[in-house]
Each structure stands twice: as structure tokens, then as C-alpha cells.
VOLOLUM-418840 format. One line per 5 residues: number of its first residue (from 0); their letters; for each residue z, x, y of C-alpha. Coordinates in nm, 4 decimals. Example, Ala and Ser with C-alpha at 12.3 -4.5 7.8 and 13.67 -1.06 7.14 Angstrom:
VOLOLUM-418840
0	AS	0.7800,1.2300,-0.4500  0.7140,1.3670,-0.1060;
This chain:
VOLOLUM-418840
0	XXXXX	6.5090,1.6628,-1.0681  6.2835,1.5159,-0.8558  6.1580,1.7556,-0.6094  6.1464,1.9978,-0.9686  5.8752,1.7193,-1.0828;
5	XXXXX	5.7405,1.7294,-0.7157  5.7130,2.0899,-0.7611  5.5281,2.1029,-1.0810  5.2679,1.8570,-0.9917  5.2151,2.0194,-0.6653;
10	XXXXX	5.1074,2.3587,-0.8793  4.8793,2.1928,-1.0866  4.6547,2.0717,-0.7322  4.3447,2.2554,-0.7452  4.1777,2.3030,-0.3403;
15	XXXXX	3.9160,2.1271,-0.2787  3.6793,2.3591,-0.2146  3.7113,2.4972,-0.5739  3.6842,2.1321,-0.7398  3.3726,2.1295,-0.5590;
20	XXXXX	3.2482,2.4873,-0.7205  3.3104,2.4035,-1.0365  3.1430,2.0670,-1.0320  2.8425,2.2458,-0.9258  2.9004,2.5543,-1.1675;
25	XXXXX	2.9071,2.2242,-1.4608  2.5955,2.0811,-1.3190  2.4042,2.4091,-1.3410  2.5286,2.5207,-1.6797  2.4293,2.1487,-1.7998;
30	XXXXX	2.0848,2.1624,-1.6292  1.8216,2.2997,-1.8521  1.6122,2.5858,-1.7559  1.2367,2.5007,-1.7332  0.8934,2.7077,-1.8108;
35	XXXXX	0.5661,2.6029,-1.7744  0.2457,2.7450,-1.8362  -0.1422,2.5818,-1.7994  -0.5361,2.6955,-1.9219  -0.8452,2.5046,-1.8985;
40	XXXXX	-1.2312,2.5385,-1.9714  -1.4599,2.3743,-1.7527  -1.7804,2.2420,-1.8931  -1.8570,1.9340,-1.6617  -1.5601,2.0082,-1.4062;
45	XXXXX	-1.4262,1.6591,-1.3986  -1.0586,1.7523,-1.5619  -0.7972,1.8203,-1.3133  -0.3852,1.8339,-1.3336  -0.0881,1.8619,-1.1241;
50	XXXXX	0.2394,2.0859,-1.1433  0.5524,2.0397,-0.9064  0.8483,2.1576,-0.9547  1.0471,2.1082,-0.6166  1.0008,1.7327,-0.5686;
55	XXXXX	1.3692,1.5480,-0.4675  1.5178,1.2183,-0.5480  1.7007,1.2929,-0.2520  1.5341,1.5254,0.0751  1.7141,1.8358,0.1383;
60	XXXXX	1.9147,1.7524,-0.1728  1.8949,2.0262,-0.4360  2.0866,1.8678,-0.6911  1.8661,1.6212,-0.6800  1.5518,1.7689,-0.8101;
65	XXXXX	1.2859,1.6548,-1.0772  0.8883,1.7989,-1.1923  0.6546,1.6520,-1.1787  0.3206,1.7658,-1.4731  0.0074,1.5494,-1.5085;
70	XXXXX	-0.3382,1.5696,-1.6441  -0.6505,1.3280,-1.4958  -0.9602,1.3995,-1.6905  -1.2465,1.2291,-1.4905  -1.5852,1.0686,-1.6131;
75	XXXXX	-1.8817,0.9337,-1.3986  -1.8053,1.2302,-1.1702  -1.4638,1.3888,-1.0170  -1.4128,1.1348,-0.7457  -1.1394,0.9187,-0.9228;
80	XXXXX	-0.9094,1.1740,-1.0948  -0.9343,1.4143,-0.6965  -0.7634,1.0984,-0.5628  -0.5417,0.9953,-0.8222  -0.3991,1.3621,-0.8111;
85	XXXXX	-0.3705,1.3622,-0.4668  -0.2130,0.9985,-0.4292  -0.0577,0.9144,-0.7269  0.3132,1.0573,-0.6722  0.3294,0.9440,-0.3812;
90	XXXXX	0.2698,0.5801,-0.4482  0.5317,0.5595,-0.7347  0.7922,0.7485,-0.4972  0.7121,0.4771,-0.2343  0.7741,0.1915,-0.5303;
95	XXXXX	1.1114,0.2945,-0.5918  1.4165,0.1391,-0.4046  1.6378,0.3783,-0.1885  1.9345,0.5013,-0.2468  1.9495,0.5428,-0.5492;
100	XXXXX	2.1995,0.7158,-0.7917  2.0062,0.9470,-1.0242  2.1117,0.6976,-1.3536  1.9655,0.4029,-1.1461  1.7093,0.5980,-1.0646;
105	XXXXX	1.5686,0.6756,-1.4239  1.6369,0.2993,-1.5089  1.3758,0.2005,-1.1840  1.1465,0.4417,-1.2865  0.9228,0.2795,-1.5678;
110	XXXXX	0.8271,-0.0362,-1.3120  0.7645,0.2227,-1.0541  0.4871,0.3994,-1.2292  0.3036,0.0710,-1.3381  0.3497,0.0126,-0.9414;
115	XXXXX	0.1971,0.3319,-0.8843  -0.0559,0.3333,-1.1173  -0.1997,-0.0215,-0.9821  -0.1516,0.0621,-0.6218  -0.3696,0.3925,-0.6865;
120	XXXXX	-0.6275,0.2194,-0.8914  -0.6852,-0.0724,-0.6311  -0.6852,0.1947,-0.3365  -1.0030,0.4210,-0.5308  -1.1810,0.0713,-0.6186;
125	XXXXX	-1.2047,0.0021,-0.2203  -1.3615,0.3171,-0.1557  -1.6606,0.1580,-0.3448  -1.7276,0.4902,-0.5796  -1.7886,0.4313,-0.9724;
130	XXXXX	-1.6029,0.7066,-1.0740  -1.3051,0.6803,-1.3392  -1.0213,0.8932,-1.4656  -0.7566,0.8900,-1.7267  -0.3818,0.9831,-1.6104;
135	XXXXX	-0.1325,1.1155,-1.8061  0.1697,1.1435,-1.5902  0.5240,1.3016,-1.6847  0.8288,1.3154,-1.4641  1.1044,1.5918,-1.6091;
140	XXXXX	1.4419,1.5254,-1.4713  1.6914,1.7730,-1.6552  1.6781,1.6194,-1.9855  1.5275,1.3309,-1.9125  1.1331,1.3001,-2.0017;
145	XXXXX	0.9577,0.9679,-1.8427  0.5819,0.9735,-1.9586  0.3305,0.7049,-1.8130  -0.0251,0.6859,-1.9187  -0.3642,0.4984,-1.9496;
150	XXXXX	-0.7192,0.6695,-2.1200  -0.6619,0.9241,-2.3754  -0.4941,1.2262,-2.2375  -0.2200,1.2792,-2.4621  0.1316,1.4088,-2.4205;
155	XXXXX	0.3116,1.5122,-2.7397  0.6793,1.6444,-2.7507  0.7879,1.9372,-2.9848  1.1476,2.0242,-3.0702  1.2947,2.2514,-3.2764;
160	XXXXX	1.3389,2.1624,-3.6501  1.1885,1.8133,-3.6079  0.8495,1.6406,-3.6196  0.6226,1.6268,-3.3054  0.6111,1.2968,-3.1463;
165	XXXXX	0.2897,1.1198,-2.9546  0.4889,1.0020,-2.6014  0.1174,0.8355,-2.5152  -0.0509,0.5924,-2.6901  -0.4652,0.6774,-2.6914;
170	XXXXX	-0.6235,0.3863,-2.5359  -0.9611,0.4294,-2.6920  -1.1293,0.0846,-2.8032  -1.2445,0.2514,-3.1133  -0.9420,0.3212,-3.2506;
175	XXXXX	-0.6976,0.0720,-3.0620  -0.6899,-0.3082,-3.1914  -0.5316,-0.4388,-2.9710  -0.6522,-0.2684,-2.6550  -0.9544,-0.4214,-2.8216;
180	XXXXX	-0.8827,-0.7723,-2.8551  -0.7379,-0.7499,-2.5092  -1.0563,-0.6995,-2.3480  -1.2253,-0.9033,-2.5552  -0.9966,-1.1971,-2.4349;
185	XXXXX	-1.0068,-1.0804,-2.0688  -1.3674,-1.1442,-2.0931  -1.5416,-0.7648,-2.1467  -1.7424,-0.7767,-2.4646  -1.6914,-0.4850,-2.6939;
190	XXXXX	-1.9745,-0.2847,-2.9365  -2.1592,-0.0020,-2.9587  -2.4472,0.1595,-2.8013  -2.7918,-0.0145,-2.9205  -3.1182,0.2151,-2.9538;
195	XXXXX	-3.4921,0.1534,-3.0139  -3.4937,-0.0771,-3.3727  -3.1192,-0.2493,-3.2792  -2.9402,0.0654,-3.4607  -2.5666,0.1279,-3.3280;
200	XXXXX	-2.4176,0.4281,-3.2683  -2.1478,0.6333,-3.1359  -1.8126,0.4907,-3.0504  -1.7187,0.0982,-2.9657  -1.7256,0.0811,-2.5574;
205	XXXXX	-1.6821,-0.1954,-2.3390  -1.9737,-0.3961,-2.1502  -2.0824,-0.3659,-1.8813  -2.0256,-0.0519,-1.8275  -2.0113,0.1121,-2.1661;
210	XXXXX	-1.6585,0.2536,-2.1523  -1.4949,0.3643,-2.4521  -1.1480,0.3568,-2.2760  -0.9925,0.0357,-2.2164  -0.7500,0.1813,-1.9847;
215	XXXXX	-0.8115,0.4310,-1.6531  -0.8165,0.4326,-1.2900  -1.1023,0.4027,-1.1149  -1.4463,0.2225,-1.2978  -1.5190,-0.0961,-1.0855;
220	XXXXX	-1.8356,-0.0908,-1.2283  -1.6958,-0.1627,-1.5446  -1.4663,-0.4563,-1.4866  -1.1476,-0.5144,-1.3981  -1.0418,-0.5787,-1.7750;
225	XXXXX	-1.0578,-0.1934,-1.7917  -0.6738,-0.1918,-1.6563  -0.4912,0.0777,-1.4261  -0.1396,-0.0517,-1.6511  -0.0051,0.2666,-1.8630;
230	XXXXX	0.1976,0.2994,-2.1433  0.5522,0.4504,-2.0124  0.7930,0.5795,-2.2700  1.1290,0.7530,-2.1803  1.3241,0.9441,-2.3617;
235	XXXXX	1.6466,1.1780,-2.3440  1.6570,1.5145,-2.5277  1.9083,1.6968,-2.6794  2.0882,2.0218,-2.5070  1.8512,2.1860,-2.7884;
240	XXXXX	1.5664,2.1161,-2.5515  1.1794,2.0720,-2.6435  0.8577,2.1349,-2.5282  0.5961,1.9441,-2.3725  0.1847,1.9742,-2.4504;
245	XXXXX	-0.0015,1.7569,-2.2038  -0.4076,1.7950,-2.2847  -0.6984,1.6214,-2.2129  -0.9656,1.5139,-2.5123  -1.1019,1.8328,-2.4832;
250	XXXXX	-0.8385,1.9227,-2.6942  -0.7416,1.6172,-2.8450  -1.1108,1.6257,-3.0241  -1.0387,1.9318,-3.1541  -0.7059,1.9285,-3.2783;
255	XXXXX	-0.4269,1.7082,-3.3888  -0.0786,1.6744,-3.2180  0.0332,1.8814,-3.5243  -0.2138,2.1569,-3.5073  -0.2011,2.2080,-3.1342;
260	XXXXX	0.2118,2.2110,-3.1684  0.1815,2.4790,-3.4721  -0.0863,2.6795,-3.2563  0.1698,2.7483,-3.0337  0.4862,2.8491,-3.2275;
265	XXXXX	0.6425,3.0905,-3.1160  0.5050,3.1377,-2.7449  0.5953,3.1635,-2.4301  0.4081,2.9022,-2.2447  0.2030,3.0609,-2.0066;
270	XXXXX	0.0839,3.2047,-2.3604  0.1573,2.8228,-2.5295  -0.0941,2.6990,-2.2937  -0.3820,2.9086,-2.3436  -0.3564,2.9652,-2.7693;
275	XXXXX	-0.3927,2.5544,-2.7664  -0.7027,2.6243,-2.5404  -0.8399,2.8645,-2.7934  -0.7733,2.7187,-3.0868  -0.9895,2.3696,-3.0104;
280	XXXXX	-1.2695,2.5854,-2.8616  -1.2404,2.8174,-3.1726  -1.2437,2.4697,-3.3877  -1.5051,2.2877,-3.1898  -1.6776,2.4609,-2.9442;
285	XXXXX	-1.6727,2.3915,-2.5773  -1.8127,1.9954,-2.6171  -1.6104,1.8556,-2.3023  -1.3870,2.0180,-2.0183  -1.0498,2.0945,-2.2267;
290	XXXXX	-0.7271,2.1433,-2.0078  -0.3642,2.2593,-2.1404  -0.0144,2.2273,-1.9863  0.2909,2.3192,-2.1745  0.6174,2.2698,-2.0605;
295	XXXXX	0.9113,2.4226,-2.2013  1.2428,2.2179,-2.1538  1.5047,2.5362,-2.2777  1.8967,2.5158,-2.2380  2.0150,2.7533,-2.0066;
300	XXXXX	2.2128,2.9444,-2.2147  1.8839,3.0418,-2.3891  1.5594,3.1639,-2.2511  1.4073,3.2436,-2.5977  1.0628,3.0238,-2.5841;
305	XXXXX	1.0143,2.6736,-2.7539  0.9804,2.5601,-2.9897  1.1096,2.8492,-3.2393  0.8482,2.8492,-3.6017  1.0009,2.6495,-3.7864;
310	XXXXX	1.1743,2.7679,-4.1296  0.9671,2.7172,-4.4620  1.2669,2.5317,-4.6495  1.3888,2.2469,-4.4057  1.6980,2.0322,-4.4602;
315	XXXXX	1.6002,1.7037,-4.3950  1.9093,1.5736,-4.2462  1.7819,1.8239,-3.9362  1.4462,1.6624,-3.8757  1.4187,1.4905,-3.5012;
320	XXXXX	1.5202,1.1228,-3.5156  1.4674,0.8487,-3.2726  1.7610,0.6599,-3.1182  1.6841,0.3734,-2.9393  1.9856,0.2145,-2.7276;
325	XXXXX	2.0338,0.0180,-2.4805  2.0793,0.0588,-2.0915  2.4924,-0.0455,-2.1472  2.5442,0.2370,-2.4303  2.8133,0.4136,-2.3962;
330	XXXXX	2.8258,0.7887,-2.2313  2.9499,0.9094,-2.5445  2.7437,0.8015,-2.7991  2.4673,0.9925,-2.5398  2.6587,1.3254,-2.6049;
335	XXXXX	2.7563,1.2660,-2.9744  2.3488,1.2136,-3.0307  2.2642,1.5240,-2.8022  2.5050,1.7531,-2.9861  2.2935,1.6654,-3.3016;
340	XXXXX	1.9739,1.7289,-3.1685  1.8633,1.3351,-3.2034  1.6267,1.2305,-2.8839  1.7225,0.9021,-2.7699  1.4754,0.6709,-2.6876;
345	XXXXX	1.5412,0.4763,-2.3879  1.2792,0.2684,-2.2868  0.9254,0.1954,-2.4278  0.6994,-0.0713,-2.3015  0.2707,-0.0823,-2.2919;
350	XXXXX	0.2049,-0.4262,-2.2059  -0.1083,-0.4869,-1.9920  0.0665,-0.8333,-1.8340  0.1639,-0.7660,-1.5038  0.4332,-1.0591,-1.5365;
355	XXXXX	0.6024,-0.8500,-1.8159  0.6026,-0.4843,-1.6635  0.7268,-0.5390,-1.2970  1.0531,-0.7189,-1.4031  1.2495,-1.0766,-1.3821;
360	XXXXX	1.4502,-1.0059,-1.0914  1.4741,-1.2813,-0.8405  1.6073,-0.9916,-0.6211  1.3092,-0.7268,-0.7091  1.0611,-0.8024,-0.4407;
365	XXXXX	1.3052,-0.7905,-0.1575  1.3474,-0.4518,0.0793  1.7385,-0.3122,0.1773  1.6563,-0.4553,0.4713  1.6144,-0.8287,0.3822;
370	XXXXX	1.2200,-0.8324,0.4337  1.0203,-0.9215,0.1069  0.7400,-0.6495,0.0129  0.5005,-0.6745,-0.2206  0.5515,-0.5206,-0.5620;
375	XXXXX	0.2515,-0.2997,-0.6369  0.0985,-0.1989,-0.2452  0.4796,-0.2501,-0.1144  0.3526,-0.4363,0.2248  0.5839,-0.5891,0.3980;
380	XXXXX	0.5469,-1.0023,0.3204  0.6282,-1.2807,0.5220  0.8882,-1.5455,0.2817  0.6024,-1.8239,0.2765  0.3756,-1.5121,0.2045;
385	XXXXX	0.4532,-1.3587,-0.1916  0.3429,-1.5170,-0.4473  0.5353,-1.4696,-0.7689  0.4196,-1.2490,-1.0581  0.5225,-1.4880,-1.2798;
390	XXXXX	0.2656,-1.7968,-1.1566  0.0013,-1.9523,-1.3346  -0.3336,-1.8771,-1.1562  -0.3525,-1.7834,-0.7912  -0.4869,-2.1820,-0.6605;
395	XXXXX	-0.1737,-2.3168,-0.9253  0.0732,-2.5291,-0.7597  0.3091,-2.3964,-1.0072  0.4333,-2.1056,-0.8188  0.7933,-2.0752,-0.7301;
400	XXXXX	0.8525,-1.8114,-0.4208  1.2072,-1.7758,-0.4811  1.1476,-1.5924,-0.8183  1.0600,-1.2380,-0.7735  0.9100,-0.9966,-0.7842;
405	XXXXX	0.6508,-1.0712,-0.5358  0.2668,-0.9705,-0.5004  0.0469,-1.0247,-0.1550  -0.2359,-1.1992,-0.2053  -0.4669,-0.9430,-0.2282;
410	XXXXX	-0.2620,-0.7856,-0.5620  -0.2560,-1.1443,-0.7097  -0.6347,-1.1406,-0.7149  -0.6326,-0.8331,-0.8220  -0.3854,-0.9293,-1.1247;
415	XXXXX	-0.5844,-1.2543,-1.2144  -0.8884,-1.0359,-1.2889  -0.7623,-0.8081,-1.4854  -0.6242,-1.1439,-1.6997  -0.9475,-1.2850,-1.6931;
420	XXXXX	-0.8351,-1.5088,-1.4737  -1.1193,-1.4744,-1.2339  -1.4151,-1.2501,-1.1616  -1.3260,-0.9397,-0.9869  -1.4103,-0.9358,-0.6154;
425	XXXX	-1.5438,-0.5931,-0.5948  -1.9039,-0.5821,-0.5685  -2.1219,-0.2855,-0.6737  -2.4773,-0.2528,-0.5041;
């Protein structure tokens, strides 16, 4: 009776070597198929992106793949968005811990960027140029979508039967109020543009300077309440896929997020790409340099492009909803929402404060290897060295140096003057 049991349970052992097979037969049937297409007209050649497709969580690591799609649309010349598309990966890879498992590594993400973002932005200001760019920056790992952001370069996701969604927020002082009583507290004064008589026109801006964004990288003429801190939003989609339309204000001035999605029904998107192009020149002329990416996210059971035209009599219970959950949800509940086609919403956060972005961890500002670092420029710091993100001013004899995460000195003046704090210490001759 026994060795009969024995028996049966030893034909149900499946080798190794097939386990493994099927495992990675799951993970590519479960791993969406991606398409990407991009277009641009130049008029002042200041807009430049950024497609890559082969980065790794993990070198060498296949499995372990992401893509990386951004757009950096410069003003005051080129200088800013050249090195913020040249530098800008890197520095978020560099903020994020090692060894990370790919669910760990989504979760890290979102303080990573604003990392990133700052570490870029104080690296262009010592170069001593005046230059500025926005940066709209979205990481695509299977059917994950993490979107960070400051300026105006929008990012909108389109899905099948459901509304399209902003994943940016426009940081334009003219239409953002409180991107406009931020600056306004950090000590920029905001208004329009003042002729011969005292007459204002155009859009609200920021002074010195005259900046209509309150957010970008780059602009140390400007002041350092102009902030390098974007707006990161991540969300899941369903196995039904979506697709992506990253654009600068070239075609943002043109068209709205629902106009540039219907443009582009239907298409393939190398075609997606340039039929948004066409339609905001054919609405508004070539006014600014306008630059298109569209990414299709498609399951990989279906190459058909994204999204499909919608039908002319929709059931409302089928439009795209928004779940927001928390990091401990259940696995589950994940697939139950996927298998309806709801995106899940997992993290969503635009503060400006420092304090609030890069965490509460007493733990965050210390290496694998025991040696503190600082948050944003990730040099190594000595322990009577880091001064904690959460302090009071840089001279306060409030700070505590046990609670992370830590900055160097140099990105705690840096901090304070974005607050208001203090006057920036870059000088402009």
C-alpha cells in the first residue's frame, strides 16, 4: 500500500529542467508585447526624447527587462534637455537599492525618480548655463507604467473601451493654483509680462526670470523655486493592454488628450505617432517644435494595434476605472481587476517637499554595505555627516541624524532654496 502511494507520487514529479521551461514559457505568454513609434517637427530644435528598450533591472538578466520613453522639450536653448537625456536614467538607476526583486523594485521606484530628477537638475545648474527643459519620463515594465514629470510635456494613456487618462499633471503657473501659490510662498513673484503704458499680456510667469513653468530642470537664472521635483504616478494595466502618447506642447497647444487619442484610432504606432504630428500642425500650424511618441502596450496573444476605434453605442459598465490599493493588496484582487480591464492605480504623489517624497525610513539613507549615502547625489556620508531630510533649516539645532533619509550638505542647501528657506547659491554673471 505504501510503496503503491510511493509509486503514484513518484509519477506525478515533473524534471526539473521542464519546471524550469514552463515557468519561462508562463512568463513570456504573460509579458505583453510592445510597439513603439515617434515623429517630430523642428521649428527652434530645442525638443529632444529618448527610447530604450533593452535596459535590465538585473545585467545579463533577460527576464529582467524594462523601456525606458521620455520627452525633454528645452527653452533658453538645447543645453538642459541634451544633458538631462543623456544623464537622467542613469541617475535614477544609481538611486535605487540593489538587489532588488522586481515587486520591490516598482515599490522603490517613485523616490528614485524624484532622486534622479534632483540629482540631474543640481548637476546642469553647476555647469553655470541658463538653459531649461521639461522631462516627461516613463518607465514600462510589462504591465507596469511608472510616469515622472515636471513642465508641461504630457503623457496620456489610452485603452480600449475606456476614457483617456492625463498620467502628468501640466505644471504651467497659468493654469496650476497651486504650483502658483507655491512659488509665490517660496519667494518667486508671479504676473504677467508688462509693456509700454503698464498693459499685461500673455501668460502668468514667474520673476525673475519670466518662466511660465513652475517646474523643469535646468533655469538657475530663474530661481531655485522653479523645482526639478516631478509628479510620478504608477499604475498597472490590464492584460487588455493600452497605449501610451508622450508629446511635448507642440502638440499639447494644438490638441487635447482626447483629440490626439481619437487622431490615432486605429494605427499602428509608427503611423500613431506621426497622424498626432499632423493633426496639431494641420490645427495650428508649426508655432513651437512638436514631438510624438506612442507606445503601444498589446497582449501577446494579439498584435492587432491599440487602441481599437471605439464602438458608437458603449456600455458603461466597460468604461476604464481607477483602482487605487494599497502596497499589502492581495495578488488576487490584482488579477480579478486585470481580467476586467480596470487599471489599478498604485501610487500617486506630486508634492514639491523634499521631506515628503524621499520617504520616513530611518533605514533609507543607509548603503548594503553599512555606509550612509546621501539621498539625492548618493555620496557616500560620514555618520556625523547627513543631515536629515526631515530638519528644520540647515543652521537648526533640531536635526536628528539617526532619522533617515539623509542629504550631504550640499543637497540640504540645495533643498532649503527651493523652500525658500534661503537664497540659492548659484550665481549668474
Amino acid at each position: 500500500m505504501a510503496s503503491g502511494e510511493g509509486r503514484r507520487r513518484g509519477h506525478d514529479l515533473v524534471p526539473l529542467a521542464a519546471l524550469l521551461t514552463r515557468e519561462m514559457k508562463n512568463e513570456k505568454m504573460e509579458k505583453p508585447t510592445m510597439r513603439y513609434g515617434y515623429a517630430a517637427q523642428s521649428k527652434k530644435g530645442e525638443d529632444y526624447f529618448l527610447i530604450k528598450t533593452d535596459c535590465r533591472r538585473v545585467p545579463g538578466n533577460s527576464s529582467a527587462s524594462f523601456s525606458v520613453f521620455a520627452i525633454f522639450d528645452g527653452h533658453n536653448g538645447n543645453a538642459a534637455a541634451i544633458f538631462t537625456r543623456e544623464h537622467l536614467l542613469n541617475h535614477v538607476l544609481g538611486a535605487l537599492p540593489r538587489g532588488l526583486g522586481r515587486d520591490e523594485w516598482l515599490q522603490a521606484l517613485p523616490r528614485a525618480l524624484v532622486a534622479g530628477f534632483v540629482k540631474t537638475d543640481k548637476e546642469f545648474q553647476r555647469r553655470g548655463e541658463t538653459s531649461g527643459t521639461t522631462a516627461t519620463f516613463v518607465i514600462v515594465d510589462r504591465w507596469t507604467v511608472t510616469v515622472a514629470s515636471v513642465g508641461d510635456s504630457r503623457c496620456i494613456l489610452d485603452v480600449q473601451g475606456g476614457a483617456v487618462t492625463n498620467l502628468t499633471v501640466d505644471h504651467r503657473l497659468e493654469e496650476n493654483i497651486e504650483e502658483r501659490e507655491r512659488v509665490t510662498a517660496s519667494g518667486g513673484e508671479v504676473g504677467r509680462l508688462s509693456i509700454v503704458g503698464g498693459v499685461e499680456i500673455g501668460p502668468l510667469r514667474c520673476w525673475p526670470g519670466g518662466l511660465c513653468l513652475s517646474r523643469s530642470i535646468g533655469d538657475m537664472d530663474v530661481g531655485e523655486f522653479i523645482v526639478p521635483v516631478p509628479y510620478v504616478k504608477q499604475v498597472k494595466l490590464s492584460k487588455a493592454g493600452g497605449r501610451l502618447i508622450i508629446a511635448s506642447d507642440g502638440i499639447w497647444d494644438a490638441l487635447s488628450s482626447e483629440m490626439a487619442a481619437k487622431s490615432c484610432h486605429g494605427l499602428p504606432a509608427e503611423l500613431a505617432a506621426k497622424q498626432v504630428v499632423k493633426e496639431a500642425l494641420r490645427t495650428r500650424g508649426l508655432k513651437d517644435d512638436t514631438t510624438c511618441v506612442v507606445v503601444d502596450i498589446i497582449p501577446p496573444d494579439n498584435e492587432l494595434p491599440l487602441p481599437l476605434p471605439p464602438p458608437k453605442k458603449r456600455n458603461k459598465l466597460s468604461a476604464l476605472l481607477f483602482w487605487k490599493r494599497s502596497r499589502n493588496s492581495a495578488g488576487k484582487l490584482s488579477k480579478k481587476l486585470s481580467a476586467i480591464n480596470i487599471v489599478e492605480e498604485l501610487f500617486e504623489e506630486g508634492s514639491a517637499m523634499l521631506a515628503e517624497r524621499l520617504g520616513n525610513d530611518e533605514n533609507s539613507g543607509q548603503s548594503t554595505s553599512g555606509i550612509f549615502v546621501c539621498a539625492v547625489c548618493q555620496v557616500d556620508l560620514a555618520s556625523s555627516e547627513g543631515i536629515s531630510v526631515h530638519a528644520g533649516s540647515i543652521f537648526s539645532t533640531s536635526s536628528k541624524p539617526w532619522q533617515g533619509p539623509f542629504l550631504c550638505a550640499d543637497c540640504r542647501n540645495k533643498k532649503d532654496a527651493m523652500e525658500g528657506k534661503r537664497p540659492s547659491g548659484v550665481k549668474v554673471s
